[in-house]
C-alpha positions in Angstrom: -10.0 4.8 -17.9 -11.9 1.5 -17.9 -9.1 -0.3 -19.5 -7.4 0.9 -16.0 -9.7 -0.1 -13.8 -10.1 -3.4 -15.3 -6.1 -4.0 -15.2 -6.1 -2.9 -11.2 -8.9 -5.1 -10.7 -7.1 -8.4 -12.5 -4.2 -7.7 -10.6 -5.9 -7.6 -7.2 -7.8 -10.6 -7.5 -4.3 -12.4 -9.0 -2.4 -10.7 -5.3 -5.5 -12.5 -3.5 -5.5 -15.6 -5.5 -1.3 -15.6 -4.8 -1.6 -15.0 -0.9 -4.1 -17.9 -0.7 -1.4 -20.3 -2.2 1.0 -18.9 -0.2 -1.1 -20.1 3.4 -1.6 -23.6 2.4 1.7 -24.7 4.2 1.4 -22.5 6.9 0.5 -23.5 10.5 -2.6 -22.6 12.3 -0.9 -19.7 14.7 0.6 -18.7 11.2 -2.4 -18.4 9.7 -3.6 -16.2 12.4 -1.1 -13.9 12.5 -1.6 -13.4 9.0 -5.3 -12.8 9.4 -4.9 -10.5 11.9 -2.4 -8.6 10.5 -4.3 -7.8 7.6 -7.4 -7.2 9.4 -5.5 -4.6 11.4 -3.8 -3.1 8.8 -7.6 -2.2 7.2 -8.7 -1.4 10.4 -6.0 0.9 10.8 -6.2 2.6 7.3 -9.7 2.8 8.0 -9.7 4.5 11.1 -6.4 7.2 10.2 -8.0 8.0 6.9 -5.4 5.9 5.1 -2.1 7.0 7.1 0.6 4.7 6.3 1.5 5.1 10.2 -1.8 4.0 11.0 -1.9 1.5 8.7 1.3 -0.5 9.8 0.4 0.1 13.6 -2.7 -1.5 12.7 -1.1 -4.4 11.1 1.4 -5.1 14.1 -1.3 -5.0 16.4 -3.8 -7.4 14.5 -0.4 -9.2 14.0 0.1 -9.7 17.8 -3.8 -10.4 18.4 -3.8 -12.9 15.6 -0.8 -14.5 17.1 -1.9 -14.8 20.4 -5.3 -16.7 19.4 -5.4 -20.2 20.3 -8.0 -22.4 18.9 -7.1 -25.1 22.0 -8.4 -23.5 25.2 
């Protein structure tokens, strides 16, 4: 069972470490809607007790927040 755990835990780090790459040519409104997409979609799963409906709602809705954010006004 530890041998498990330590597996799942490498492999989420290596997703984390992968998705930062993945931002560094990305524009700023980009990078927000990435942001808050995945802040909605854990606020989502969070707040539906982990219901995939929940959890993608969430993730449009922080998708569209994140979007609309603009650092200039």
């Amino acid at each position: 069972m530890k041998t498990l755990q330590n597996f799942a835990l490498s492999a989420l780090i290596a997703g984390i470490l992968l998705g930062l790459a993945g931002c560094s040519g990305m524009s700023r409104q980009d990078t927000n809607t990435a942001i808050g997409a995945g802040a909605g979609a854990i606020g989502g799963a969070i707040l539906t007790g982990g219901s995939t409906t929940g959890t993608v709602g969430g993730a449009i809705v922080g998708g569209v927040i994140g979007h609309e954010i603009d650092d200039s006004k």
